[in-house]
C-alpha positions in Angstrom: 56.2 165.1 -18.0 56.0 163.3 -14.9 56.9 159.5 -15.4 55.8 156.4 -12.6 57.0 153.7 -12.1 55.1 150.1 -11.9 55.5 150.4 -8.1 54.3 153.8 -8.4 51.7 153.3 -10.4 50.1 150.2 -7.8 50.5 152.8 -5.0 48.1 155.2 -6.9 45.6 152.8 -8.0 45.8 150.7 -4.9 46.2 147.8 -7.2 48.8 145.2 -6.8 52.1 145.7 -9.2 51.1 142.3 -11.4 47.8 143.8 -12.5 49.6 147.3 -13.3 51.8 145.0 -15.4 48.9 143.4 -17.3 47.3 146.7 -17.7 50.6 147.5 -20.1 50.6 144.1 -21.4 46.8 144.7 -22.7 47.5 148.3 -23.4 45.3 149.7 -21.3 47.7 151.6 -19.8 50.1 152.6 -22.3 54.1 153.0 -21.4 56.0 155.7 -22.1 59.2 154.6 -21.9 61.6 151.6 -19.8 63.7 151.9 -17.2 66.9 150.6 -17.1 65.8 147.4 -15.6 63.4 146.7 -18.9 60.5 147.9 -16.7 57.6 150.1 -18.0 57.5 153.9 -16.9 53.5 155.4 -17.3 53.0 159.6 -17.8 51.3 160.7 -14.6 48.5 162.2 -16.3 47.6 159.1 -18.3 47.4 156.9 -14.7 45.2 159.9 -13.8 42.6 159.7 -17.1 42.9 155.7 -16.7 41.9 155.9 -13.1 39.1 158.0 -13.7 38.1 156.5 -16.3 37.9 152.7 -14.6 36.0 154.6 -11.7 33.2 155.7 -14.0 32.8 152.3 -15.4 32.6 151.0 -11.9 35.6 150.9 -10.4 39.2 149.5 -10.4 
C-alpha cells in the first residue's frame, strides 16, 4: 500500500493542494490515514480510480 501525501496527491491530479483538501473534506477522496502533522495520507490506487473516474465525467 502505497500512501500520498496532499502535496502528492495535487502533483498527480494537477490540482492545487486546497482542492485536494476539500476532496477529503467532502469525502470524495477518502484518507487512509494522518501524518504526524494531522495531515491526510490517500492510497495510491484510490487517487488513481478517483482520477479516472472525474475524467470520465468530464474532467478534473
Amino acid at each position: 500500500m502505497a500512501l500520498m501525501t496532499v502535496s502528492d496527491v495535487a502533483e498527480y491530479l494537477q490540482i492545487q493542494t486546497g482542492r485536494v483538501e476539500r476532496l477529503a473534506r467532502e469525502s470524495l477522496l477518502i484518507a487512509k490515514s494522518k501524518d504526524e502533522s494531522g495531515s491526510p495520507l490517500f492510497e495510491k490506487d484510490d487517487v488513481q480510480r478517483y482520477k479516472e473516474l472525474a475524467e470520465r465525467l468530464g474532467g478534473l
